[in-house]
N, C-alpha and C positions, 0 to 999 in steps of 0.2 A: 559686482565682480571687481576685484582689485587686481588692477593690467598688471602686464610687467612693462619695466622701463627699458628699452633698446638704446645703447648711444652708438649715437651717427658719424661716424670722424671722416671728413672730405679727405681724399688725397691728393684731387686737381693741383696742386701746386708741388708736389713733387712728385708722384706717381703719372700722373695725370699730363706732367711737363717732359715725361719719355717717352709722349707721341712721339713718333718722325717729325721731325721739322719742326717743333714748339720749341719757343722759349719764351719764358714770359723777364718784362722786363722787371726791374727792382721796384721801381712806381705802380705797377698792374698787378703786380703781388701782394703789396700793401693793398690798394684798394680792394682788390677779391677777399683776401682774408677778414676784411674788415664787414665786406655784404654776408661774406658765410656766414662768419657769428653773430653778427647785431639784427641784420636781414633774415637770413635764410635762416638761423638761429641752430645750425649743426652743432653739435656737443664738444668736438676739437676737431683741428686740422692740423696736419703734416704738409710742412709748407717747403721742403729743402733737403739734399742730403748733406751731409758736414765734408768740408775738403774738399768738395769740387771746382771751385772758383773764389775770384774777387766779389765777383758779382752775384755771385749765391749769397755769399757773407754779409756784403751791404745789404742785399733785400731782407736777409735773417734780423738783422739791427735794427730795418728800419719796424719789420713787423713788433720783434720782442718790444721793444722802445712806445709805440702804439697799448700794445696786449698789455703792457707794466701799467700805464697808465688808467687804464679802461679798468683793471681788474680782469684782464684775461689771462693772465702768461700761461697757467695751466692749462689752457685750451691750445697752446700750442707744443707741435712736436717735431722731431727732423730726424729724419733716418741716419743712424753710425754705424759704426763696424768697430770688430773687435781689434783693433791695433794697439793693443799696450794702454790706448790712454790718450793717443791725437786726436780723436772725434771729441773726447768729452772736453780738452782744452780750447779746442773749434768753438765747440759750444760755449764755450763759458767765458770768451771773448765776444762772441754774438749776444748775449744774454738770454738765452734762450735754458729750458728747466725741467724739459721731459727732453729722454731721448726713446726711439726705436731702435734698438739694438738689436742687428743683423746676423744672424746666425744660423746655422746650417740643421734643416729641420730632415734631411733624407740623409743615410749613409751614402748612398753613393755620389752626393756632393762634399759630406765628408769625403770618402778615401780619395776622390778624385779631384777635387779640386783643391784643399788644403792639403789633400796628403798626411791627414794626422789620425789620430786613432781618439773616440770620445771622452774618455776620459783626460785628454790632452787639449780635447776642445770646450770640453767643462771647466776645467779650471783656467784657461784663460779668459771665458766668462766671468768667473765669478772673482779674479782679479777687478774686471770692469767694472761688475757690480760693485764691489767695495769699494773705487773710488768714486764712481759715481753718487754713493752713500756720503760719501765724507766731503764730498761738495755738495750735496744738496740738490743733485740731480735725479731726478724720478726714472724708471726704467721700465719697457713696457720691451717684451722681444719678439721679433720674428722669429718665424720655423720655415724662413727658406725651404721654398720646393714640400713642404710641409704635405702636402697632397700625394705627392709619388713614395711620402718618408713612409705613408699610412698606407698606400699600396704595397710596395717593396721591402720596409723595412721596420714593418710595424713596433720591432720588440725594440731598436732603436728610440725612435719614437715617446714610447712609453719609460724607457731609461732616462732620455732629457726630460722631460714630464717630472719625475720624479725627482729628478737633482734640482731644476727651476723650483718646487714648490717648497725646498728647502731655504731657497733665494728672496734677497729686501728687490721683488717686483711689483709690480704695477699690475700689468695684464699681459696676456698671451695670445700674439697676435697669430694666428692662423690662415695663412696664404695658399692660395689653392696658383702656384704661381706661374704654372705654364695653360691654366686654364683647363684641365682634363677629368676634371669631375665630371660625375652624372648625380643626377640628385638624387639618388637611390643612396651614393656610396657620399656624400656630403653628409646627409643623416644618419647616416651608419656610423661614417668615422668620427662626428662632434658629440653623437649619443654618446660614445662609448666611453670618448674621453672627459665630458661634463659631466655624467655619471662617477667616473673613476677620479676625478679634480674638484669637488664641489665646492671647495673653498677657492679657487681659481676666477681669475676673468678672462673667457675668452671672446675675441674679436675675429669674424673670419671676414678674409678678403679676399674676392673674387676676381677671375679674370673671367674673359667671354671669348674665350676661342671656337666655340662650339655653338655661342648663342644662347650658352645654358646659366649666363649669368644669375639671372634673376631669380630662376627657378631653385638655382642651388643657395641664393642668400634666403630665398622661402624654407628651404629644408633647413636652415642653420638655422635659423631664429625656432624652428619647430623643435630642434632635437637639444636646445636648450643654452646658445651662444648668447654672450649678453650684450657685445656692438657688430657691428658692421664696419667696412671701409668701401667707399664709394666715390664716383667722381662724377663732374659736372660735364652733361655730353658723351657716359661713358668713355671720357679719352683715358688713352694711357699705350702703354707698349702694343705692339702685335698686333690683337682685335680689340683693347685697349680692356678697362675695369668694370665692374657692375656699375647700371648708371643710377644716379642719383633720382632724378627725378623717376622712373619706374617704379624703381624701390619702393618711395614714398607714396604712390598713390597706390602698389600691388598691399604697402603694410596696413594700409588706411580703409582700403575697401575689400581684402581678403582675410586679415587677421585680427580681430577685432582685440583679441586678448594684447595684445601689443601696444604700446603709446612709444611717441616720439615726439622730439620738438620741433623740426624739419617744419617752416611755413610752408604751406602749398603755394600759396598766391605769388613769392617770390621766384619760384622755379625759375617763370618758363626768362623772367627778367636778367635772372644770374646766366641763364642758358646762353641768352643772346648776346651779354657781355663777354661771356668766356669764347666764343666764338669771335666776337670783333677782334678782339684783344690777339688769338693765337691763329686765327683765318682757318680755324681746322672748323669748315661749315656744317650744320644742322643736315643730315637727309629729311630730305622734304617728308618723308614717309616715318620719323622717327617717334616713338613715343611720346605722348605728352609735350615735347616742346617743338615736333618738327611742323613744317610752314601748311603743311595740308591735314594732319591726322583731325581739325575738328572743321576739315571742308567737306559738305557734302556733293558728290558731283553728278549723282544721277537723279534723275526729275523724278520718280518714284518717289525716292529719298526726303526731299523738301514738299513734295506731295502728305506722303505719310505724318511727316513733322506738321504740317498745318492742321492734319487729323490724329489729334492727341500726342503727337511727339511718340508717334510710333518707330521711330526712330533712333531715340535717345536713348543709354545708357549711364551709368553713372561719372563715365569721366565728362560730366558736364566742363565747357571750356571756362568756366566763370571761376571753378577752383582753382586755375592757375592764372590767373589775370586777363584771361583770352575770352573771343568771342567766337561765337560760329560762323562758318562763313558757308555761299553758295556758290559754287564753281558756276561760269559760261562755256560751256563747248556742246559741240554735238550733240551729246547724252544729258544737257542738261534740262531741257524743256519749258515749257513755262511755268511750272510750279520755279524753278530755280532762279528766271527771270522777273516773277514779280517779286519774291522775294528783294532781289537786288533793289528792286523799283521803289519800295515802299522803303528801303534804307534811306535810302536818295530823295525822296518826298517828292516821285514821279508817278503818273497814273497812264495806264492804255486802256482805249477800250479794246474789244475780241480781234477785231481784223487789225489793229497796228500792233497788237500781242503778234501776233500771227507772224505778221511781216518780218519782224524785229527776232522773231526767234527762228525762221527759218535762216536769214543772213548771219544768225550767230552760230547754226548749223553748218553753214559755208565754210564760215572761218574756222570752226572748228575740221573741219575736213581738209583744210589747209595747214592743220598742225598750229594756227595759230593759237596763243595765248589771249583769254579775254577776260578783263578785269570787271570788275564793279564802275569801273571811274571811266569805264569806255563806252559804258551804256547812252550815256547824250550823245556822243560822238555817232554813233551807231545808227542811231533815233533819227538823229538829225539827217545822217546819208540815205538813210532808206525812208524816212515819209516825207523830206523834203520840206522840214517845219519849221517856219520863223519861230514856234517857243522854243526850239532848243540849236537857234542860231548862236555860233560864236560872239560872245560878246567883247572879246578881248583878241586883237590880231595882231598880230608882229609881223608891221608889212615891207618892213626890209632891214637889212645889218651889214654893215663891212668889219669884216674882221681882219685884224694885219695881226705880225708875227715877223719881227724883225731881229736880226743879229744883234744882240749889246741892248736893244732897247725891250722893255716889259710889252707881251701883246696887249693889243686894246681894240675896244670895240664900240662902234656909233650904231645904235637904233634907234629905231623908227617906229613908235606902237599906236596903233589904235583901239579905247576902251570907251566901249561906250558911246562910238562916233567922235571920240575926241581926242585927235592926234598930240603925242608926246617925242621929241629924240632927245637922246640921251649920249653922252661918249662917258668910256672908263676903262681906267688900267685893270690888270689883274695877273695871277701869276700863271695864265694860260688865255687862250682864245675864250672861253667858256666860260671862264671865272670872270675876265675881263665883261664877257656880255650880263653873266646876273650881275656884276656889279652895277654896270649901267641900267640895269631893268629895276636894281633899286633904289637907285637915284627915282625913276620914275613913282614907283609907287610910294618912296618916302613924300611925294609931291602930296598923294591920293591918302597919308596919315593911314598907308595899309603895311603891316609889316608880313611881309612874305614867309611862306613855312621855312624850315632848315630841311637842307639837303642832307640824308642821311646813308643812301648809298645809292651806287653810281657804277653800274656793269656795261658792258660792250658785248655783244656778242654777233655772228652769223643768226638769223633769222633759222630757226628750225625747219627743217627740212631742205635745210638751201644747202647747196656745193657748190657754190661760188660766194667770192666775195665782193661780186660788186655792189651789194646792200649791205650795211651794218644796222643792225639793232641797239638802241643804247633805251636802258632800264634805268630810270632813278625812281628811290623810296624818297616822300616825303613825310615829315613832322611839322603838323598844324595842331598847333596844342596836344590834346590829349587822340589826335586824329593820324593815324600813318595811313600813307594810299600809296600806289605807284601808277606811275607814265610812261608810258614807249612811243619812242618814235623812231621813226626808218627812212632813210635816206641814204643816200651812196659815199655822201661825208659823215665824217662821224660825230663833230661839231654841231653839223647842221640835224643832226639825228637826233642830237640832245637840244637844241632849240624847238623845235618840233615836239618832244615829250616837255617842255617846262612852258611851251605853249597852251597843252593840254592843262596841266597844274592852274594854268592862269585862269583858265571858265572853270576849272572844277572849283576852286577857292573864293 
């Protein structure tokens, strides 16, 4: 059976950047553009709209300038409008050679917003298109509001339909743009118009105001669209765009007749950049890339998985770079915990299985959070065992914090029974002490993981603050884990988690 070919075109860089509160900078535009297509391998991106800034413009130059060299430019695009001709001058200072050309896909964003009648709003189209012709600029257009033009104003609709295919275009990009489709009527309204267009390329692009993203890019690719427009994390306006990574694993494993180039394996990696980069975070519970969908947390669960992966389904976590994991809390039991054990290259017999999972039932009833990396910790408080005795102590630190001068910090470690101190600046109390901790371990020819993220929080279920909780993620080679530690400072809370880091490493 010979597929068909779907193209993917991201819109996280400028669709994607009308989250609330994003803005990527010029430098994080470059690099994301560069992991879509070489990495993630999407088919093009819209990285900008024309005219909005200084700063949109430098990030436009620095990508075309990149894509010139690479052999990409054509995979890049940037959203214009119909003004006479300033977006395409925009562009052609930026070096940039496709545009999206914004145009009013419903009447009653014609009458209302432009105030013009369509044939008034055609030929100043096709003004644009002509010069965009005679610069050598590619044109692919929106249908603004496109979705309500096909409720409302269908015969409109199929008027600009009919003047476009007369037009030097590209593609027809179809926006469902306040998100109100149902999937019933996204396969209604692309049947009828891919049917009635066949010489045509349409793209449709989704919002998720209803949650019905995905479902309705399924009915488009079914009723016969030939790209997509999607974004990393689902961000974008509102409830933001169809998201990327869904898409690719619902086209991979429900539609077989389909091909794409989209790597799986990169996903969940672009996921967590695009997140660093804009802080707009992952829900834990999110498809494919969020922090628990491939944790199992109930003891049945990792029960079953020992007896034939009764558990498993196809979004195995290995097709996106990821592993599986077994949640500790109350509901987890000891299928969950030895699982964890044998990660760890730790063994119980029945009665310290026992012990170890009831107190992680405690904790759990406490609303506490319990990692894989706390399980020595745990071992060691409830069977009172020299093998899973601390071997690394940090048995005391001064920290100062002075007006005009850099804080600094002197400890005091014992590894191994063999005491170390250390002093060192830093550009805080905490910075100042791992620097000094790695003075120490540069002693021991051990180089310490990197810190890669670092929260503070009230301990859940607390109303007060006289505890903080402070979370740091580490990177130990190809190994991330995380530490908590709790203490009424907050300083001292994060000593106490980069303690735990020191026996777990």
């Amino acid at each position: 059976m010979t597929k068909k070919k779907i193209e993917i075109m991201d819109t996280t860089l400028r669709d994607g950047e009308q989250t609330s509160g994003v803005s990527f900078t010029a430098s994080e535009k470059l690099t994301l553009a560069r992991l879509l297509i070489e990495d993630l391998k999407v088919d093009r991106i819209e990285i900008a709209s024309a005219r909005v800034s200084d700063g949109e413009f430098n990030s436009v130059v620095q990508i075309t300038d990149w894509a010139k060299d690479a052999g990409h430019l054509e995979k890049i695009e940037v959203l214009t409008f119909v003004d006479g001709g300033l977006s395409l001058e925009w562009m052609k200072n930026s070096g940039a050679v496709v545009q999206n050309l914004l145009t009013k896909g419903s009447l009653n964003h014609l009458t209302f917003q432009l105030k013009k009648t369509p044939q008034e709003h055609f030929s100043d189209i096709a003004e644009i298109l002509q010069k965009a012709k005679e610069q050598g600029i590619k044109t692919n257009v929106y249908l603004e509001d496109w979705s309500n033009g096909m409720r409302n104003s269908s015969a409109y609709v199929f008027e600009y339909l009919d003047f476009l295919a007369t037009q030097p275009i590209e593609r027809v990009l179809l926006p469902d743009t306040l998100g109100i489709l149902t999937h019933k009527e996204t396969f209604s309204f692309i049947d009828k118009i891919v049917k009635k267009y066949p010489k045509l390329h349409f793209d449709f692009h989704g919002h998720n105001d209803y949650d019905l993203s995905v479902a309705n890019v399924m009915e488009a690719i079914n009723a016969g669209c030939h790209g997509l427009h999607l974004t990393v994390n689902g961000m974008g306006e509102r409830a933001g765009n169809a998201p990327l990574a869904s898409v690719v694993a619902v086209i991979n494993d429900f539609l077989p007749e389909i091909e794409i180039n989209v790597r799986e394996s990169s996903l969940y990696k672009v996921s967590k950049l695009v997140s660093n980069f804009t802080g707009f975070s992952i829900p834990a519970n999110k498809p494919i890339v969020g922090d628990n969908v491939f944790t199992q947390t109930a003891g049945i669960h990792a029960d079953g998985d020992n007896k034939k992966n009764l558990y498993f389904n196809d979004l195995l976590p290995e097709r996106f770079g990821r592993k599986r994991k077994y949640a500790l809390g109350k509901t987890s039991g000891k299928a969950n915990i030895q699982k964890n054990l044998q990660e760890l290259g730790l063994s119980l017999n029945n009665e310290e299985l026992k012990k170890v999972t009831q107190r992680i039932i405690e904790l759990g009833d406490k609303k506490e959070k319990v990692t894989k990396e706390d399980l020595p910790f745990i071992i060691s408080d409830v069977l009172d065992s020299e093998a899973y005795k601390n071997q690394v102590i940090i048995d005391s630190y001064v920290l100062t914090h002075s007006k005009g001068l850099k804080p600094s910090t002197t400890i005091s470690v014992t590894i191994n029974d063999e005491s170390f101190e250390e002093n060192a600046q830093g550009d805080g109390q905490f910075d100042g002490f791992m620097n000094a901790l790695r003075k120490v371990y540069k002693k021991r020819k051990i180089e310490l993981p990197n810190l890669t993220d670092y929260a503070v929080r009230i301990p859940p279920g607390s109303n007060s603050d006289a505890l903080c909780e402070t979370i740091i993620t580490w990177q130990d080679q190809d190994r991330e884990f995380i530490t908590r530690g709790l203490d009424s400072d907050q300083t001292v809370s994060a000593i106490k988690a980069t303690e735990k880091m020191l026996n777990i490493i």
